[in-house]
ZATIMI-474863 format. One line per field, with one value per residue: residue in three letters; chain; x, y, z of N, C-alpha, C in turn. Coordinates in nm, 3 decimals. Example, Ala and Ser with C-alpha at 12.3 -4.5 7.8 and 13.67 -1.06 7.14 Angstrom:
// residues 2
residuo [Ala | Ser]
cadena [A | A]
n.east [1.319 | 1.285]
n.north [-0.569 | -0.225]
n.up [0.780 | 0.708]
ca.east [1.230 | 1.367]
ca.north [-0.450 | -0.106]
ca.up [0.780 | 0.714]
c.east [1.320 | 1.290]
c.north [-0.330 | 0.003]
c.up [0.780 | 0.787]
***
This chain:
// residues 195
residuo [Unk | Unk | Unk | Unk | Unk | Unk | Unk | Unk | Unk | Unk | Unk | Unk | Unk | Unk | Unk | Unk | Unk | Unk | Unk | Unk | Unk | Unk | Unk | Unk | Unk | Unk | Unk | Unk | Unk | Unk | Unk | Unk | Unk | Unk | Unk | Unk | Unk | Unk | Unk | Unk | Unk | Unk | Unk | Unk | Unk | Unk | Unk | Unk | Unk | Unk | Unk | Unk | Unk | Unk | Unk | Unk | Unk | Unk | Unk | Unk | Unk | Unk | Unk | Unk | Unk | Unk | Unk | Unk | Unk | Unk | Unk | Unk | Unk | Unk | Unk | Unk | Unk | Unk | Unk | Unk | Unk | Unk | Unk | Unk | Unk | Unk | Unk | Unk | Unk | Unk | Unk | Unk | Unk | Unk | Unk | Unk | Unk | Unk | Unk | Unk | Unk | Unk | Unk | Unk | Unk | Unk | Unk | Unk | Unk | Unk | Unk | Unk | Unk | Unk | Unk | Unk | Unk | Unk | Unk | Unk | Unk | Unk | Unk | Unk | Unk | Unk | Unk | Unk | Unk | Unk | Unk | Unk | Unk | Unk | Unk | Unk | Unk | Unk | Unk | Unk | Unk | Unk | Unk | Unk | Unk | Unk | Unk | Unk | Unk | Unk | Unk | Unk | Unk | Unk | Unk | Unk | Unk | Unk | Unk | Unk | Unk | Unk | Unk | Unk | Unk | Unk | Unk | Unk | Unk | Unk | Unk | Unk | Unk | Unk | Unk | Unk | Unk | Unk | Unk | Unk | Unk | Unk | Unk | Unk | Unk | Unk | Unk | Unk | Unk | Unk | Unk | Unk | Unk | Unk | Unk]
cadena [A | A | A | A | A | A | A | A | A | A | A | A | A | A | A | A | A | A | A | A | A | A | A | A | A | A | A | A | A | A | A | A | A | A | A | A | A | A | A | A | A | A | A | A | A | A | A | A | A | A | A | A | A | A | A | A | A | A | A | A | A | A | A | A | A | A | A | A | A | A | A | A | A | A | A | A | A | A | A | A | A | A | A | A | A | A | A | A | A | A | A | A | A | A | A | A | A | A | A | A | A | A | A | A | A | A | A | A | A | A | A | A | A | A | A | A | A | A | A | A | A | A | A | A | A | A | A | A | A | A | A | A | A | A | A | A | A | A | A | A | A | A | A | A | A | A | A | A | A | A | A | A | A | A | A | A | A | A | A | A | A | A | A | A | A | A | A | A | A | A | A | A | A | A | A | A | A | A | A | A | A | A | A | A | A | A | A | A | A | A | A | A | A | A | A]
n.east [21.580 | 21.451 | 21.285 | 21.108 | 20.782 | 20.653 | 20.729 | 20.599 | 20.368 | 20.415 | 20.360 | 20.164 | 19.846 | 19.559 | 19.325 | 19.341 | 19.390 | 19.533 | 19.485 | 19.644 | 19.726 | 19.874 | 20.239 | 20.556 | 20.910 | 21.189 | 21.419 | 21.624 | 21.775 | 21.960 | 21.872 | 21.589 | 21.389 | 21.008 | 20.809 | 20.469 | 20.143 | 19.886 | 19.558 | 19.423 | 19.249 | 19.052 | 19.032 | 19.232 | 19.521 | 19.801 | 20.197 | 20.411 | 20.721 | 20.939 | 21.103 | 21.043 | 20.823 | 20.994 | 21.283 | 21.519 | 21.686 | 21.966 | 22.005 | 22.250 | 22.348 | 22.631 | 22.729 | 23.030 | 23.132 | 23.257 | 23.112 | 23.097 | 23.026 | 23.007 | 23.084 | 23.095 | 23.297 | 23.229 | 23.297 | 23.075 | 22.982 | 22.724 | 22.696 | 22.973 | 23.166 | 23.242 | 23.067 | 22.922 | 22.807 | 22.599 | 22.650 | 22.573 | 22.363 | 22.283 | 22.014 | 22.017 | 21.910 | 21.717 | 21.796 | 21.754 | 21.660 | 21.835 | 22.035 | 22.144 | 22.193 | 22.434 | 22.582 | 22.686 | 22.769 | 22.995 | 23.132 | 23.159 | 23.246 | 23.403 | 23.271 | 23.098 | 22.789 | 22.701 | 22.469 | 22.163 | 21.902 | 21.591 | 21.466 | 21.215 | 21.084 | 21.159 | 21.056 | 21.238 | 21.221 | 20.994 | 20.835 | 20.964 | 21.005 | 20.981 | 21.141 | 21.249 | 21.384 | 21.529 | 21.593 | 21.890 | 22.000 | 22.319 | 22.460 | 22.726 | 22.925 | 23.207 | 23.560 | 23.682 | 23.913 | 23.823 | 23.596 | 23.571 | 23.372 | 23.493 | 23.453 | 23.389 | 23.464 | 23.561 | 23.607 | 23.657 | 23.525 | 23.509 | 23.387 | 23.325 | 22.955 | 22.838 | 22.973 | 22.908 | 22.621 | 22.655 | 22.781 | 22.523 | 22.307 | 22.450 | 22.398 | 22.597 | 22.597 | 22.507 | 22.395 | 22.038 | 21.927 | 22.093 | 22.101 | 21.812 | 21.839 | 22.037 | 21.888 | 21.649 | 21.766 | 21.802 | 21.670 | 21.638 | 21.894 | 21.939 | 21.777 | 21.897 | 22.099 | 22.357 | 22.356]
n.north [5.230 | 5.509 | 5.739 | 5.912 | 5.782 | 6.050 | 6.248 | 6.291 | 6.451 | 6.675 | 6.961 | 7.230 | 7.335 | 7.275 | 7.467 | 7.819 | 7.996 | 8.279 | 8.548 | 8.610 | 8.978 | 9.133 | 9.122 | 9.149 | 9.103 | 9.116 | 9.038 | 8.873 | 8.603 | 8.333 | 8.302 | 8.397 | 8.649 | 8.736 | 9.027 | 9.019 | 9.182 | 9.082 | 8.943 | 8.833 | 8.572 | 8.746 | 8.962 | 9.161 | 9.359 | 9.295 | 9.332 | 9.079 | 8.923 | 8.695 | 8.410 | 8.207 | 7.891 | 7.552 | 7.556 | 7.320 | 7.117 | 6.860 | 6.650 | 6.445 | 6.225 | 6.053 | 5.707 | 5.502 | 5.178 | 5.118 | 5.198 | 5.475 | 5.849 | 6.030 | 6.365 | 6.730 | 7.043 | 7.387 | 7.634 | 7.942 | 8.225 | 8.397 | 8.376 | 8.407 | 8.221 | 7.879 | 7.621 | 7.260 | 7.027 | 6.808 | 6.645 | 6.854 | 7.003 | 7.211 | 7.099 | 7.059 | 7.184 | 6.946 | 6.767 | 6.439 | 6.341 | 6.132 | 6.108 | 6.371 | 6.365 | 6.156 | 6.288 | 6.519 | 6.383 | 6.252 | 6.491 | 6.702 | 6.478 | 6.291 | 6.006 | 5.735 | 5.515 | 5.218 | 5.190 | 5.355 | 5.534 | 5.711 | 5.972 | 6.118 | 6.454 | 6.813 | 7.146 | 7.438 | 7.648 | 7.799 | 8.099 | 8.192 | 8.125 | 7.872 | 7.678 | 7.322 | 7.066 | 6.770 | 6.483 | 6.195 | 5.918 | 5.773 | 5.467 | 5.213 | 5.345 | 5.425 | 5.657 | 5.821 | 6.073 | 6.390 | 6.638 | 6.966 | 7.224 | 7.583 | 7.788 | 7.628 | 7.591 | 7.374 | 7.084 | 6.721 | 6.542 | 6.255 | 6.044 | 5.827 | 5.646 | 5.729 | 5.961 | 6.124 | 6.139 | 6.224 | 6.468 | 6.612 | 6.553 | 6.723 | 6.985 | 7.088 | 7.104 | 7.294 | 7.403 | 7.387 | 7.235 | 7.029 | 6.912 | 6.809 | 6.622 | 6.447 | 6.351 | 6.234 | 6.042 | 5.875 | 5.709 | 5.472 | 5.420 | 5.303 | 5.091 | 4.896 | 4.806 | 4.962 | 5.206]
n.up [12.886 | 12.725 | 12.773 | 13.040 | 13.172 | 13.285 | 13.143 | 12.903 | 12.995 | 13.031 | 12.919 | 12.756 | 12.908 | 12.816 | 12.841 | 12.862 | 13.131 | 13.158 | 12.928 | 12.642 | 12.556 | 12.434 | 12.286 | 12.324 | 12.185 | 12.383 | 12.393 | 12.211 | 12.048 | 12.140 | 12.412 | 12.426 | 12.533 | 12.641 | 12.643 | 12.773 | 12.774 | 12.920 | 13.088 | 13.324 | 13.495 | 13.701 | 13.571 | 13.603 | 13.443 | 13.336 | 13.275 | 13.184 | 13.190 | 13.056 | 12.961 | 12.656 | 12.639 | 12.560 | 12.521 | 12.588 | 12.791 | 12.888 | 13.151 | 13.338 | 13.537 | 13.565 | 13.640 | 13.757 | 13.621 | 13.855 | 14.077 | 14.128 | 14.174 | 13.900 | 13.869 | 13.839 | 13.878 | 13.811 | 13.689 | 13.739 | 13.570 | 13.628 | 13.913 | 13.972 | 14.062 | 14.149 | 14.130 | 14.230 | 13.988 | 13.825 | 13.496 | 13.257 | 12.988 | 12.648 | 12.427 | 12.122 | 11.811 | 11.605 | 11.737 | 11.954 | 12.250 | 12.425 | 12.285 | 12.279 | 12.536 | 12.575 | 12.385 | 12.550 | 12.768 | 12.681 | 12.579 | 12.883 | 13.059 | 12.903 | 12.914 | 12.825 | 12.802 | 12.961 | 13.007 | 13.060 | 13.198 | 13.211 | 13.390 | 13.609 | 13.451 | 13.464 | 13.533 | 13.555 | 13.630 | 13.627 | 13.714 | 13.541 | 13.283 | 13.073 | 13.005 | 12.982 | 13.161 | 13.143 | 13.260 | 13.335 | 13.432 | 13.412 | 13.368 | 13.430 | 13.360 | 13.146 | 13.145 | 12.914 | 12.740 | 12.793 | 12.584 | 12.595 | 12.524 | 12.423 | 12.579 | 12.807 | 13.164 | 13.293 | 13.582 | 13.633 | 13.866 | 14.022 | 14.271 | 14.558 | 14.532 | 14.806 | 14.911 | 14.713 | 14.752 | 15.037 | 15.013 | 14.902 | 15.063 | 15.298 | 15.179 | 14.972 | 14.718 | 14.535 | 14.289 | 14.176 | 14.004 | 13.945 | 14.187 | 14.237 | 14.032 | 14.153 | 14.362 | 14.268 | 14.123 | 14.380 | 14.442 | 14.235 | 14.192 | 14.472 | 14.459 | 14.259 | 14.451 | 14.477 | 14.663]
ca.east [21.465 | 21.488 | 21.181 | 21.027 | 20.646 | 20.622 | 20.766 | 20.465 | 20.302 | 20.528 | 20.294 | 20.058 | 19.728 | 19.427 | 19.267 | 19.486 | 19.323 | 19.538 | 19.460 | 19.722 | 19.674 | 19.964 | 20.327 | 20.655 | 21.016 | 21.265 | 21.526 | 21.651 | 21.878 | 21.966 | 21.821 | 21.517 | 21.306 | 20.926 | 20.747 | 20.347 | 20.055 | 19.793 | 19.468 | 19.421 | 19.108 | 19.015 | 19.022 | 19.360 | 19.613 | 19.959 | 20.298 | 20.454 | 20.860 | 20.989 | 21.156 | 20.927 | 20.841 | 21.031 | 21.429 | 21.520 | 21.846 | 21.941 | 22.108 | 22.312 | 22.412 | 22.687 | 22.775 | 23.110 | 23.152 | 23.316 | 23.021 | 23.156 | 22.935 | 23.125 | 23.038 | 23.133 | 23.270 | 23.230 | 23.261 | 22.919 | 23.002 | 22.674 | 22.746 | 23.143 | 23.166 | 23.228 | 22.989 | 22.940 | 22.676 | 22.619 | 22.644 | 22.426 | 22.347 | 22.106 | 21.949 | 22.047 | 21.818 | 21.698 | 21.863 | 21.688 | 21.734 | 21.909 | 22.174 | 22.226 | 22.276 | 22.481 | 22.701 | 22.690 | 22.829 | 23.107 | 23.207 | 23.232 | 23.375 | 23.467 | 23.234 | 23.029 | 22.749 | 22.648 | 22.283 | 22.057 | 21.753 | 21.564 | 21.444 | 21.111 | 21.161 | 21.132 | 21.058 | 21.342 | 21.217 | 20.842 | 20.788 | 20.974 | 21.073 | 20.938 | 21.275 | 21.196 | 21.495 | 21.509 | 21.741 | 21.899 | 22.143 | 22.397 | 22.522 | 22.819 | 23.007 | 23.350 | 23.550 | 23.814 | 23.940 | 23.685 | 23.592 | 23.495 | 23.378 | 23.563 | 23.345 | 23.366 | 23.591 | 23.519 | 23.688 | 23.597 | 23.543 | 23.528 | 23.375 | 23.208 | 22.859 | 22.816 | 23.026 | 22.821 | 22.483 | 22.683 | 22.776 | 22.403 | 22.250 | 22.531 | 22.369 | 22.701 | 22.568 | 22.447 | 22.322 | 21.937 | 21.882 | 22.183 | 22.047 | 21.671 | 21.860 | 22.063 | 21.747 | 21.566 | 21.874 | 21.857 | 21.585 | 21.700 | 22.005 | 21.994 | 21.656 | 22.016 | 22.234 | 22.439 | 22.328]
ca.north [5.321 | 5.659 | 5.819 | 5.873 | 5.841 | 6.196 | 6.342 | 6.352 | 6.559 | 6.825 | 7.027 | 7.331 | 7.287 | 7.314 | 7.545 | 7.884 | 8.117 | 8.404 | 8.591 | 8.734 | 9.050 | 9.147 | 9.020 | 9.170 | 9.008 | 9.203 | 9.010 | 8.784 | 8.488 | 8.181 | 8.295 | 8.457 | 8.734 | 8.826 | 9.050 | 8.988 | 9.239 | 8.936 | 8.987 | 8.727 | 8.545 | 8.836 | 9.113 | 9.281 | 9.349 | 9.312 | 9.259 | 8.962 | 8.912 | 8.575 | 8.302 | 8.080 | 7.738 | 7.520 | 7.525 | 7.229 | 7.053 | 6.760 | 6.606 | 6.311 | 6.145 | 5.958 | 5.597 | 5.420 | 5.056 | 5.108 | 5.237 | 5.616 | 5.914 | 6.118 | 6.518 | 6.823 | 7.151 | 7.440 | 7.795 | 8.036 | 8.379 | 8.489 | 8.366 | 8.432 | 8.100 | 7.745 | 7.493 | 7.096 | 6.995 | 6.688 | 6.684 | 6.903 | 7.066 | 7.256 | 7.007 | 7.095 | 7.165 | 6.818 | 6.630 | 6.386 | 6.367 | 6.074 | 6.176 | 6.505 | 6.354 | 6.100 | 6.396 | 6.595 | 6.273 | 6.262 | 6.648 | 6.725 | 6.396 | 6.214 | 5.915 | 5.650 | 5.462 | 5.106 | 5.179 | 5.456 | 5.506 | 5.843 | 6.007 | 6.244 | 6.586 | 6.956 | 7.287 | 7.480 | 7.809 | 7.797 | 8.192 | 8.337 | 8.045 | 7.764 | 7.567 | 7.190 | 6.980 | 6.584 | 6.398 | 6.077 | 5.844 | 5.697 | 5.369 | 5.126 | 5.440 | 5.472 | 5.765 | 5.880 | 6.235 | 6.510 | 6.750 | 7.095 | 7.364 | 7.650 | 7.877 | 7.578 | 7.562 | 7.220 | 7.012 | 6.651 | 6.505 | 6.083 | 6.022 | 5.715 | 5.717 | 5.764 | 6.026 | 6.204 | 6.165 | 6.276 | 6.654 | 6.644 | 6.620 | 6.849 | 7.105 | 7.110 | 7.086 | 7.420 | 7.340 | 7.324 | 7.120 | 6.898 | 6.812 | 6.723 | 6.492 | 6.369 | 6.302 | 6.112 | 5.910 | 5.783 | 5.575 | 5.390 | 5.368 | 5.200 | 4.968 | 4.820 | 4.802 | 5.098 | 5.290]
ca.up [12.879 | 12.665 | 12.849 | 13.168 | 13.178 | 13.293 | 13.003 | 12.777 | 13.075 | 13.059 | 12.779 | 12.792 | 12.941 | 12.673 | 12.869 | 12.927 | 13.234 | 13.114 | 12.841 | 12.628 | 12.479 | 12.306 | 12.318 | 12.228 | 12.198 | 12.407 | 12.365 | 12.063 | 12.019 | 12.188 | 12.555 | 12.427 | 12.662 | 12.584 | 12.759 | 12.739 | 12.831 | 12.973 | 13.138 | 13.427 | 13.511 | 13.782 | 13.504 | 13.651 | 13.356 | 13.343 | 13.196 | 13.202 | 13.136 | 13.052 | 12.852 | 12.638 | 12.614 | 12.430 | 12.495 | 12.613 | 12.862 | 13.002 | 13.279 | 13.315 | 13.685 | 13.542 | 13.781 | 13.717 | 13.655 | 14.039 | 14.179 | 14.172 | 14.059 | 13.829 | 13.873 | 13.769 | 13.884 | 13.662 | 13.736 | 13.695 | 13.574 | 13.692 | 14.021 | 13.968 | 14.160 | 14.102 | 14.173 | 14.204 | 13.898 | 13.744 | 13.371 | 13.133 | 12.836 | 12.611 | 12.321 | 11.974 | 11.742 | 11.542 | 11.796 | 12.056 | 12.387 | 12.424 | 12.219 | 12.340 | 12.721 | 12.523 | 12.372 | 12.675 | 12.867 | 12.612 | 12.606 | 12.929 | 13.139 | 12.845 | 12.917 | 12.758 | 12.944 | 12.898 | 13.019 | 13.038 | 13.296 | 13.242 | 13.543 | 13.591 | 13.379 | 13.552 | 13.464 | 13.633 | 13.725 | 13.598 | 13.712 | 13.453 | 13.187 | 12.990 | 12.963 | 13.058 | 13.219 | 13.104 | 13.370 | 13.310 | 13.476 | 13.310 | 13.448 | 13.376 | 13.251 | 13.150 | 13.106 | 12.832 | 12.706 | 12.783 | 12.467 | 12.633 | 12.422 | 12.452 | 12.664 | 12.925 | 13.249 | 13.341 | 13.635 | 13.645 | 13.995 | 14.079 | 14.391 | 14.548 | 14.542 | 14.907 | 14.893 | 14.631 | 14.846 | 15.161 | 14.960 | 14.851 | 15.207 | 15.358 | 15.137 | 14.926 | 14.588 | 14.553 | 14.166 | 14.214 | 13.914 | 13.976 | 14.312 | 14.176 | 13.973 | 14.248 | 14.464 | 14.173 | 14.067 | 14.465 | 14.441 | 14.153 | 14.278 | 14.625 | 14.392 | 14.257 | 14.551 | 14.430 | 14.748]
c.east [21.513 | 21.391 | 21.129 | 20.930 | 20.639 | 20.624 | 20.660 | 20.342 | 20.333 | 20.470 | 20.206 | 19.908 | 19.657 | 19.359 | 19.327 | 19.360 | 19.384 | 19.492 | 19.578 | 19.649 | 19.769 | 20.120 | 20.441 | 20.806 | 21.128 | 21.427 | 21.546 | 21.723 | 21.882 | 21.864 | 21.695 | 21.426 | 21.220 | 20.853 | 20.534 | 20.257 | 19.925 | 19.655 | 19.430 | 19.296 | 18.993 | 18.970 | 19.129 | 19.414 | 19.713 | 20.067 | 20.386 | 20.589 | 20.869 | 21.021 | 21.035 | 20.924 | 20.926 | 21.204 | 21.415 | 21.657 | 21.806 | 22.043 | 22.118 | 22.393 | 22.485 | 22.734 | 22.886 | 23.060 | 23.193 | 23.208 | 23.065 | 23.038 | 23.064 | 23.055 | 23.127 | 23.157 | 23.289 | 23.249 | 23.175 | 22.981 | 22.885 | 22.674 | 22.892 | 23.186 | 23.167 | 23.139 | 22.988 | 22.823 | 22.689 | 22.655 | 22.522 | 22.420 | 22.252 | 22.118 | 21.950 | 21.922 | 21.819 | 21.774 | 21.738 | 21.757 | 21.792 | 22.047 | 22.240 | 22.274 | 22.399 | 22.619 | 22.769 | 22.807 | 22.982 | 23.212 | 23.266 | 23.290 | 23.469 | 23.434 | 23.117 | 22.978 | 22.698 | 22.508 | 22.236 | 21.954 | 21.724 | 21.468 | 21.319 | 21.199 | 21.089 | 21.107 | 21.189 | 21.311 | 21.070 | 20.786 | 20.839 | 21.041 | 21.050 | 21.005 | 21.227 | 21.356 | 21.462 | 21.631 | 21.742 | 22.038 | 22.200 | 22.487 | 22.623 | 22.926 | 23.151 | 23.403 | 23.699 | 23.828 | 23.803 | 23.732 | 23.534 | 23.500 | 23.486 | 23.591 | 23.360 | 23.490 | 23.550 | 23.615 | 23.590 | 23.614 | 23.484 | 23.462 | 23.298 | 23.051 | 22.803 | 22.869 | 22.924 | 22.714 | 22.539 | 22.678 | 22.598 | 22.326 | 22.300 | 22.479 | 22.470 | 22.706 | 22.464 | 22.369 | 22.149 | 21.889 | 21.969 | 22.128 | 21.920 | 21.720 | 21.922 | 21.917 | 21.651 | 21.616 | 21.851 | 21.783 | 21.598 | 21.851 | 22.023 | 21.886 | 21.777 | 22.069 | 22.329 | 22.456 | 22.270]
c.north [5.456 | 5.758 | 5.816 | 5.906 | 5.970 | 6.298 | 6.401 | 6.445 | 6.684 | 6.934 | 7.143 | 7.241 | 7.352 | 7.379 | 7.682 | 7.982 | 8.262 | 8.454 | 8.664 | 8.830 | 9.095 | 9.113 | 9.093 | 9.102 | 9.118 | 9.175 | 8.857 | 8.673 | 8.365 | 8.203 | 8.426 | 8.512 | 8.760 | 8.898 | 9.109 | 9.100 | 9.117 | 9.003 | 8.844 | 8.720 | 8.694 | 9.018 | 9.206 | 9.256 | 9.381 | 9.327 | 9.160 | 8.936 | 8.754 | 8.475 | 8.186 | 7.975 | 7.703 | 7.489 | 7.398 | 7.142 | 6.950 | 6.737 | 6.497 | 6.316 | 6.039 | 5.820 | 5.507 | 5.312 | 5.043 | 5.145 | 5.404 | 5.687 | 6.030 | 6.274 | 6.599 | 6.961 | 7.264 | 7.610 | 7.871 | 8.160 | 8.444 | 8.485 | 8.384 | 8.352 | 7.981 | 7.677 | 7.353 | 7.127 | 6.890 | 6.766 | 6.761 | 7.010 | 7.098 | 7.106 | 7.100 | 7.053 | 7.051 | 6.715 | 6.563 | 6.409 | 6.294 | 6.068 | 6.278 | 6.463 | 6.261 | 6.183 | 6.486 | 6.521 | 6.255 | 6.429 | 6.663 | 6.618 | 6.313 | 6.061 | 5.885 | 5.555 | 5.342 | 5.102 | 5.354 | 5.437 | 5.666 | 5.848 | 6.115 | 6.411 | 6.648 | 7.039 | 7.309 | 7.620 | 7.850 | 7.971 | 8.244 | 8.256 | 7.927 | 7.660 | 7.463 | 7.110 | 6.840 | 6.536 | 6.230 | 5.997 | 5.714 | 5.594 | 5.283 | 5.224 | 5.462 | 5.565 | 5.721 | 6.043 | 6.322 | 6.625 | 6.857 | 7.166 | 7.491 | 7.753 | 7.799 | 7.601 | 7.473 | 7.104 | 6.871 | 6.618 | 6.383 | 6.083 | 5.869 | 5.763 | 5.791 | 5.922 | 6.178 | 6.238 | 6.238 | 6.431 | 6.655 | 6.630 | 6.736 | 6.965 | 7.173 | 7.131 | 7.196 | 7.454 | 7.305 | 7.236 | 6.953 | 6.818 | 6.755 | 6.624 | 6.382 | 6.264 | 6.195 | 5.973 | 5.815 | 5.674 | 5.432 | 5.310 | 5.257 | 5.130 | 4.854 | 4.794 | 4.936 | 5.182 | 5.237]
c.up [12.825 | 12.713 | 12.926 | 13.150 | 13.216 | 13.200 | 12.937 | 12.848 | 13.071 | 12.896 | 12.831 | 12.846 | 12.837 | 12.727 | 12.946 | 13.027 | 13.193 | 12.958 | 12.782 | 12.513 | 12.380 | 12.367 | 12.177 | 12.238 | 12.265 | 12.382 | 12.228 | 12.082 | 12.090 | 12.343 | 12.484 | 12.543 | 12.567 | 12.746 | 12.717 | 12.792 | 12.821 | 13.122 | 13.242 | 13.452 | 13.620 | 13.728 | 13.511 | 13.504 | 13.393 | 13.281 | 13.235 | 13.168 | 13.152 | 12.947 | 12.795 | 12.626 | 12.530 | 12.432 | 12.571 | 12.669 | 12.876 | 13.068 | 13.301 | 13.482 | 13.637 | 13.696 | 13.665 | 13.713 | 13.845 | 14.091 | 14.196 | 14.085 | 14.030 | 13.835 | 13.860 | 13.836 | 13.784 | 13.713 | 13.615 | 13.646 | 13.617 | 13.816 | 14.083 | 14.104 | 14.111 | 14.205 | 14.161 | 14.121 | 13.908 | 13.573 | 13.308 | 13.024 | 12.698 | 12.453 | 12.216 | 11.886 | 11.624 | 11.658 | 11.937 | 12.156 | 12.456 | 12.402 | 12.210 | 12.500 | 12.650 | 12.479 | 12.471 | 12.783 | 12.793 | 12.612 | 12.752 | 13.062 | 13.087 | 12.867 | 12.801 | 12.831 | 12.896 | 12.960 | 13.054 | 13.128 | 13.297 | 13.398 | 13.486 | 13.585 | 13.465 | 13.453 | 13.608 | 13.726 | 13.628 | 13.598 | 13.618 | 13.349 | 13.178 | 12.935 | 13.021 | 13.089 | 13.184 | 13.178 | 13.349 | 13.417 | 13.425 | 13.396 | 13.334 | 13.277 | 13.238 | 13.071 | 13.045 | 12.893 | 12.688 | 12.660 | 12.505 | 12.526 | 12.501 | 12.592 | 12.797 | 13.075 | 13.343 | 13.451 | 13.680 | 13.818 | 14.046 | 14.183 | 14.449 | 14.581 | 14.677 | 14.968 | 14.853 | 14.703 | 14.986 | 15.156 | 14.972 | 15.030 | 15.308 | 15.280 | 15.070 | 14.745 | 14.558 | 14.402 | 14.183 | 14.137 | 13.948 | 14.117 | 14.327 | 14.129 | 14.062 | 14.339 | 14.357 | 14.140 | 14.202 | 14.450 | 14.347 | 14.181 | 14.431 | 14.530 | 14.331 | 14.318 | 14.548 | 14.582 | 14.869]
***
């Protein structure tokens, strides 16, 4: 499967309640900021700060042939902290989204998955950004040589799956996306035996 029914939900509604009135770009480049003056159904006016629709990640719950989930710690600089993730990574422009979790899964554990099962997509932070999340789990995966970009500081980390779900209820997986994906992957997971 390359898509989860939900996906094609994940769109504007055809009927917008705010109104914008005017709309400037405060910030530029890859992490774009606008900030909107918008008139709300009630008549109040405001301004509005935030990232717009349209960028686009995904996330990959890799599962060994052994039954292990493969995850990731990474250190945040805006948190100047490492965390457990899963895999993920923004979607290149012209590329699908198959083949960016696909590349993603290759960069940073150095795997390759003999199946695919997408999982229901997110928004991540809806009050102030229009980025959509696409989560997938990658089964029957085996790992080579990881290709980090430069920028990355990537430590891979093996575990069995039980393991994995044990951090994620201990409240150890401090990643809020990574642990949506966790929680989606379970059901699929124990629907195999896996769990």
């Amino acid at each position: 499967m390359t898509d989860h029914p939900n996906w094609t939900s994940l769109i504007e509604d055809e009927v917008q309640p705010w109104e914008t009135l005017e709309s400037r770009e405060l910030v530029g480049g890859f992490r774009r900021v606008f900030e909107d003056r918008v008139r709300l159904p009630s008549g109040v006016e405001t301004a509005y700060q935030y990232r717009p629709r349209g960028p686009r990640a995904v996330f990959v719950l890799p599962v060994t042939t052994q039954g292990e989930a493969v995850l990731i710690r990474q250190f945040r600089y805006p948190l100047r902290a490492t965390v457990t993730e899963v895999v993920a990574g923004g979607v290149e422009r012209g590329e699908d989204l198959l083949g960016a979790a696909q590349r993603e899964l290759r960069e940073e554990v150095g795997g390759v998955a003999a199946e695919w099962v997408a999982l229901p997509g997110f928004y991540p932070q809806p009050s102030i950004s229009g980025v959509i999340f696409y989560p997938f789990l990658a089964l029957g995966v085996s790992l080579g040589d990881m290709h980090h970009e430069d920028t990355e500081t990537i430590e891979r980390v093996v575990v069995p799956l039980a393991e994995a779900y044990r951090r994620l209820d201990a409240g150890e997986v401090l990643d809020g996306s990574s642990s949506l994906v966790l929680w989606h992957a379970r059901a699929v997971l124990a629907g195999r035996g896996l769990l």
